[in-house]
C-alpha positions as CSV (number, residue, x, y, z in Angstrom):
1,X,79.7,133.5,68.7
2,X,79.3,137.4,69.0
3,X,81.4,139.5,67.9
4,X,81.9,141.0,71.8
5,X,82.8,137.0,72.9
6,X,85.1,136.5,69.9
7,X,87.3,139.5,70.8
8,X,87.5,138.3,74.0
9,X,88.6,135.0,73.2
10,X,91.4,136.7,71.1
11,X,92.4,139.1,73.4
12,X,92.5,135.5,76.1
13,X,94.9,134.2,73.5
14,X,96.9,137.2,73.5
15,X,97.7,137.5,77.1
16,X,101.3,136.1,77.7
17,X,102.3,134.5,80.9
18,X,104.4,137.7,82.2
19,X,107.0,136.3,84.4
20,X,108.2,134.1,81.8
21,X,108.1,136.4,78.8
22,X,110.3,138.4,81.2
23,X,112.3,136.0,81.8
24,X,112.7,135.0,78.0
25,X,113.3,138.8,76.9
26,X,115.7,139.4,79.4
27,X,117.6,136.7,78.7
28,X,118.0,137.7,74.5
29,X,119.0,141.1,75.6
30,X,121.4,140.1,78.1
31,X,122.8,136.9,75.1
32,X,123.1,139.7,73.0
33,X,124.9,141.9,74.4
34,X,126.9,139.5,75.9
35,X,127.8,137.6,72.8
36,X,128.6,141.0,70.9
37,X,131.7,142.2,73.2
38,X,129.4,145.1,74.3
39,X,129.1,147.1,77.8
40,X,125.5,147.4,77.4
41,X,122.6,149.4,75.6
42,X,121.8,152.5,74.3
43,X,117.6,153.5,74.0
44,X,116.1,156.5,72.9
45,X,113.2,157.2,75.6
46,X,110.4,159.0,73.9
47,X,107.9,159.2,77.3
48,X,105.7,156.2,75.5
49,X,105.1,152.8,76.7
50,X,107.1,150.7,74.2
51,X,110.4,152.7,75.1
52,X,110.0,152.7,78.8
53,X,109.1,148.6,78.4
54,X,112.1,147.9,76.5
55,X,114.3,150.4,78.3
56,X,112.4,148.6,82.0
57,X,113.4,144.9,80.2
58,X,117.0,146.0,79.2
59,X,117.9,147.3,83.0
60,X,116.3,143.9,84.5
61,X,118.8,142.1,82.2
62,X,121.8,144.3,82.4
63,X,121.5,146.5,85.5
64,X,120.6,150.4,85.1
65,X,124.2,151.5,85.1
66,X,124.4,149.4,81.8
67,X,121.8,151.2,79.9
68,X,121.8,154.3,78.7
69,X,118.4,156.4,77.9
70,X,118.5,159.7,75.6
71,X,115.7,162.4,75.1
72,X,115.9,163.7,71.7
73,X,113.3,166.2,71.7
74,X,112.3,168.4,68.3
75,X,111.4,171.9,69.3
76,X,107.5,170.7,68.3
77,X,107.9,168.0,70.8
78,X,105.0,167.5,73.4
79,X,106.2,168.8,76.6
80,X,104.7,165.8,78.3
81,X,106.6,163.4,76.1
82,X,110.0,164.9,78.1
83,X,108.9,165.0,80.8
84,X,107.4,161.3,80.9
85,X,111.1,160.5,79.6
86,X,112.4,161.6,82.1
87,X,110.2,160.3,84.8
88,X,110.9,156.6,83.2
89,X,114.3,157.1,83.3
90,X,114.7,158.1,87.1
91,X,112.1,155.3,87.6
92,X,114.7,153.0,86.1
93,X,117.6,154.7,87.8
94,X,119.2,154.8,84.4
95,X,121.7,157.1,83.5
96,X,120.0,159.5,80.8
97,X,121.0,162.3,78.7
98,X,118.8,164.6,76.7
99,X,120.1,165.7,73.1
100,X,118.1,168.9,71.0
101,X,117.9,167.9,66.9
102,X,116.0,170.5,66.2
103,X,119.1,172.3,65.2
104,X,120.2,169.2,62.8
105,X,116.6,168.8,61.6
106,X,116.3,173.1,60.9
107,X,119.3,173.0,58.9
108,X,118.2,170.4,56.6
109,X,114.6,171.7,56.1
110,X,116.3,175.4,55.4
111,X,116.7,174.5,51.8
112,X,114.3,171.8,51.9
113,X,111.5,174.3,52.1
114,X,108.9,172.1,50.3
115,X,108.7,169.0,52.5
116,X,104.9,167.9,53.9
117,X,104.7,166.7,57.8
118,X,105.8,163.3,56.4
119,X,109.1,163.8,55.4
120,X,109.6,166.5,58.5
121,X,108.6,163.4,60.7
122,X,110.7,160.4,58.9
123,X,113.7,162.9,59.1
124,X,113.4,163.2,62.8
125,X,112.9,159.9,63.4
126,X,116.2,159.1,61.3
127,X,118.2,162.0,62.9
128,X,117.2,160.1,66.2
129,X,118.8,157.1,65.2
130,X,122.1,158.3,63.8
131,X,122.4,159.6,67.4
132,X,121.5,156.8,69.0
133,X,124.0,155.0,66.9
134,X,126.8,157.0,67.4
135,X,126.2,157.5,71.0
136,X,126.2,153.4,71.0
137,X,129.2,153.6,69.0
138,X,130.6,156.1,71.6
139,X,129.7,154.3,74.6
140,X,130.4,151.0,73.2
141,X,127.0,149.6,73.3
142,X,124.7,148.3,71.0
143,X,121.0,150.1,69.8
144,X,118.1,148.9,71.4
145,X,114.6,148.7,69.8
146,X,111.2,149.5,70.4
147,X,109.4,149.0,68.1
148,X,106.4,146.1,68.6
149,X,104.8,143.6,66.5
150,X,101.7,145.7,65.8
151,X,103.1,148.5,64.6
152,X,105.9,146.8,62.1
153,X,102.9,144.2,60.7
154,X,101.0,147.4,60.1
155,X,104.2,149.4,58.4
156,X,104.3,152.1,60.9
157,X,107.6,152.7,61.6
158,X,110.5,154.6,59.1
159,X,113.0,152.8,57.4
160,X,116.8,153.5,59.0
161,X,114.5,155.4,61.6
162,X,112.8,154.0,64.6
163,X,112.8,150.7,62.6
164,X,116.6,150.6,62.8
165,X,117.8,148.8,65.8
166,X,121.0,146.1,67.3
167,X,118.3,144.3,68.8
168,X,114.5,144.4,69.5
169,X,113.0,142.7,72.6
170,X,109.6,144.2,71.5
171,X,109.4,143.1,68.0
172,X,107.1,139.8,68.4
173,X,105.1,141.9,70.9
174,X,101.5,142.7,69.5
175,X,100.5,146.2,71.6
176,X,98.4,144.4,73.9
177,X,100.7,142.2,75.5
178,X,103.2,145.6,75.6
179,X,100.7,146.9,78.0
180,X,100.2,143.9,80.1
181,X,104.3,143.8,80.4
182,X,104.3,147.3,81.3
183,X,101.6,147.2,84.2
184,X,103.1,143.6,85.1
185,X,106.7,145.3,85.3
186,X,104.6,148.2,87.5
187,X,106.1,151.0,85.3
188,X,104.4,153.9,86.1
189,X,100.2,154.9,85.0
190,X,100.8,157.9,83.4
191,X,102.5,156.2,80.7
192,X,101.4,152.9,80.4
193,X,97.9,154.8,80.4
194,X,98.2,157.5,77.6
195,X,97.3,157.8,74.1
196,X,100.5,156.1,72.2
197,X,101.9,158.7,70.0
198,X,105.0,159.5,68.1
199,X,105.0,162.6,68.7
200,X,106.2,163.7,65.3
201,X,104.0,166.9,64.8
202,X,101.4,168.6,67.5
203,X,97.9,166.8,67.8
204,X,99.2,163.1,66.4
205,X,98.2,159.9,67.7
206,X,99.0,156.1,66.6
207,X,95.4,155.6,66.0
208,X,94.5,158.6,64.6
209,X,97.1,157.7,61.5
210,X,95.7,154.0,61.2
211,X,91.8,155.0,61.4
212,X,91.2,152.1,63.7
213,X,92.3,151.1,67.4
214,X,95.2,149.2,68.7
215,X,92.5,146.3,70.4
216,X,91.2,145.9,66.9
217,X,94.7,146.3,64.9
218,X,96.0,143.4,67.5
219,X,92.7,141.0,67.0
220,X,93.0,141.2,63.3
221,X,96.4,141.0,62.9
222,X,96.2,137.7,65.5
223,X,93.6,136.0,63.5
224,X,95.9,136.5,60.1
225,X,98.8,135.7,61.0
226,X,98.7,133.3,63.8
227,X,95.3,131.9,63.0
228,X,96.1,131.6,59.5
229,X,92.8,133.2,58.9
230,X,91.8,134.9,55.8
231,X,90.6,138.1,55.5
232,X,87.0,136.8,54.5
233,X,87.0,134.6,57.4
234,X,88.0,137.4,59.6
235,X,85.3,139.4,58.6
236,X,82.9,136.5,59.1
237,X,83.7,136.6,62.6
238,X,82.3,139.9,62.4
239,X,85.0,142.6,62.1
240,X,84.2,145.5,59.7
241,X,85.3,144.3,56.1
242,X,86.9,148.1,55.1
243,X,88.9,148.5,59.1
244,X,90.3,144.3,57.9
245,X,91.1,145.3,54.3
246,X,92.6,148.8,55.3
247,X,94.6,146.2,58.0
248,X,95.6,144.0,55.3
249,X,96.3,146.8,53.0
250,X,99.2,148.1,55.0
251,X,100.7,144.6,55.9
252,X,101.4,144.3,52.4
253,X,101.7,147.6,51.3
254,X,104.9,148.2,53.6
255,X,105.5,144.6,54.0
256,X,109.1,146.1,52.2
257,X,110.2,147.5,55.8
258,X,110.7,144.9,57.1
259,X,112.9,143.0,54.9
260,X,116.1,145.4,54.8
261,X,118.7,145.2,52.4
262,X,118.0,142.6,50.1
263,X,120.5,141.3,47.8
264,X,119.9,140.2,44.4
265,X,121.3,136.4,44.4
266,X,123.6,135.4,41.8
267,X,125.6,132.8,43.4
268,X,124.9,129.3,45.2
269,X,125.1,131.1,48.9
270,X,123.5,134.5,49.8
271,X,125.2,136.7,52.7
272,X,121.3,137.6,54.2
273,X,119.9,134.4,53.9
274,X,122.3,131.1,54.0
275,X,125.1,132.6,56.0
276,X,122.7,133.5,59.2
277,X,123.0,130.9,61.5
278,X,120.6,130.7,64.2
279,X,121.0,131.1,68.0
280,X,120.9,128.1,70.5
């Protein structure tokens, strides 16, 4: 098998069957909110695909009036990131607010004077979610995600930031089947059809940062982790053995994010792990 006819076959396996993943997501956000006493959602809207997707799922489940989007713009911000916001948001018909934190982030990096585009961007990202979280807290609603499967196998999120959520409809999404949701759900071109970005300093792209493309990220990481492939064998299907060991590299090298607040176990029953029951 080529290499052309084995990513096909993986992208084949990818592909969901969209009206019942739908069906299925809008029903966990719906359960949860439900379950948790809560009016409805809060979701920062960036102008990006995942957002818009998860914001698109939340309003199918809950009815616009129920979810709340936010712009929280830096003064950096891509002009075209707000305004796609805010062209999702009327889409929707949700009610939407749009919140500056470049005066939060400024103050901070006043006397931080020393801190590389790394830190500037995790800061913003966290800023972002204290005010989603105290909006939620204001409106009586719970945070909702955005992050996909892709990008928290790969690492790419920031811890307490965009990686900090209520509930994530998104989360066992690999990017692909993000995009075939979004055209399925008809959200508009512009954004379904851009360059995914987080939009954390002028110029920066998704796939710029990992050195590879979301089609290959989403092949590799299928073959791994639902395959069971290893990386050898991966490569023997004839994917390019430094883009499947930079891949690997950052599954395990941030593999930390995604087990939050762990708790050394002393006793016979630990709070994170024996005392989570699961839902029917």
């Amino acid at each position: 098998m080529t290499t052309q006819e084995n990513s096909r076959r993986v992208l084949d396996r990818l592909s969901l069957n969209a009206p019942l993943a739908v069906a299925a997501l809008t029903s966990f956000i719906r359960d949860a909110v439900e379950t948790s006493g809560t009016s409805g959602v809060v979701v920062g809207l960036s102008g990006g695909i995942d957002s818009s997707l998860a914001a698109a799922l939340a309003v199918r489940a809950l009815g616009p009036e129920r979810v709340h989007g936010f712009l929280l713009p830096y003064r950096t911000s891509s002009g075209e990131s707000v305004s796609d916001a805010l062209l999702i948001a009327e889409h929707l018909g949700l009610p939407h607010r749009k919140i500056d934190i470049s005066p939060m982030v400024d103050a901070y990096f006043a006397i931080e004077t020393d801190a590389d585009a790394g830190r500037r961007g995790n800061k913003m990202a966290r800023e972002r979610m204290t005010i989603l979280f105290d909006q939620a807290k204001k409106l009586g609603a719970l945070v909702l995600g955005t992050s996909n499967k892709t990008e928290i196998l790969l690492g790419y999120s920031t811890v307490f930031g965009d990686n900090a959520s209520s509930l994530n409809p998104l989360g066992d999404l690999y990017k692909h089947q993000v995009w075939q949701l979004a055209r399925h759900l008809e959200l508009p071109e512009q954004v379904v059809a851009k360059r995914p970005s987080a939009d954390l300093f002028p110029g920066q792209t998704d796939e710029g940062d990992f050195g590879f493309d979301y089609a290959t990220a989403d092949e590799v990481l299928w073959l791994l982790f639902d395959e069971g492939l290893t990386p050898d064998e991966v490569v023997e299907r004839g994917y390019g053995d430094a883009v499947v060991r930079r891949i690997v590299q950052f599954e395990r090298q941030f593999r930390f994010k995604r087990r939050l607040m762990l708790i050394a176990r002393l006793s016979g029953s630990a709070v994170n792990l024996d005392q989570e029951i699961p839902r029917d």
